[in-house]
N, C-alpha and C positions, 0 to 999 in steps of 0.2 A: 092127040092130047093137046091142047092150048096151053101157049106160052105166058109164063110172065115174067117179067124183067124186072129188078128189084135193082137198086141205083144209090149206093151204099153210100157213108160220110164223106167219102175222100173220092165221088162221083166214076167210082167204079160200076159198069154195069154187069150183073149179074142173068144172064136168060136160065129159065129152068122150064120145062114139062113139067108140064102136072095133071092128074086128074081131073074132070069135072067133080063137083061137088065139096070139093077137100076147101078151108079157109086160106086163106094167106098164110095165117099166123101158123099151121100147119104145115104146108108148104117152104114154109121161110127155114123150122125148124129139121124138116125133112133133109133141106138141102144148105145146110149149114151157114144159114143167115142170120147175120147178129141182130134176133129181134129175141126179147128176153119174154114176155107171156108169160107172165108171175103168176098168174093166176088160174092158168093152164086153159084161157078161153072160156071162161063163163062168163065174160065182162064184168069182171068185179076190181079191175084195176086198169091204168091205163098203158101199160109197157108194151105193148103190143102196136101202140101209136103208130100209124104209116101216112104219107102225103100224097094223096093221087094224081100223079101228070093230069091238068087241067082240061085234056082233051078227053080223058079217061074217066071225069069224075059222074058226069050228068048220064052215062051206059048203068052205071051201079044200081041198085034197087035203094030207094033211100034209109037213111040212117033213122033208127029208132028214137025216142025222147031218152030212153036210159042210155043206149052209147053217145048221145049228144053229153048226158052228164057225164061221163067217164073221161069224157075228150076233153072235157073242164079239167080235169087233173095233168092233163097233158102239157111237156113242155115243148113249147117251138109250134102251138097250136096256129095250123092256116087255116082258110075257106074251104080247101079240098083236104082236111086231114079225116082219117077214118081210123076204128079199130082192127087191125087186120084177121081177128077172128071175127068177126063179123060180114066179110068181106066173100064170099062163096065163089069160087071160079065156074064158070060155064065154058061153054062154048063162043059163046057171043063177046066173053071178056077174053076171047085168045089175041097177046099181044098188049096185055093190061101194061103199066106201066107205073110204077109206085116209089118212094124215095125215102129211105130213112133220114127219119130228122138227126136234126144234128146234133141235139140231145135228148138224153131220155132220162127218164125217172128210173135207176134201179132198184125194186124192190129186195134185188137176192144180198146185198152189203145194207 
């Protein structure tokens, strides 16, 4: 199963397993990652916001014209940010490397 590392606000790193084919944003909540996914991964919001280690980003299959809109709602928006349900783990992304921004938009308050 490939790895991914998740590199939380206060630059804690997080390693977890996971399946092929399962999202981030999936993954994240699987394994008790503070990403909040309001919208439960339809991209219809942008809470799910992730920033991909820059060596990490150009492996990724590219971002849609709708999650490029969605990334407009995003706070802390970089060059490498993605939606994490969007984001499909493989085999090939074993070892991914991703970073929650430092803030986010919560939609659940």
């Amino acid at each position: 199963m490939p790895n991914v590392i998740f590199v939380e606000q206060n630059g804690k790193r997080k390693e977890v397993n996971a399946e092929a084919g399962t999202t981030l944003l999936q993954i994240a909540h699987n394994n008790a990652i503070d990403i909040e996914g309001a919208c439960e991964g339809v991209m219809a919001c942008s809470t799910c916001h992730l920033i991909v280690d820059t060596e990490w980003y150009d492996k990724l299959k590219p971002a849609s014209e709708e999650e490029y809109d969605m990334l407009d709602l995003a706070y802390g928006l970089t060059r490498t940010s993605r939606l994490g349900c969007q984001i499909i783990l493989t085999k090939d992304l074993d070892g991914l490397v991703v970073r929650l921004p430092a803030e986010t938009r919560n939609m659940m308050f």
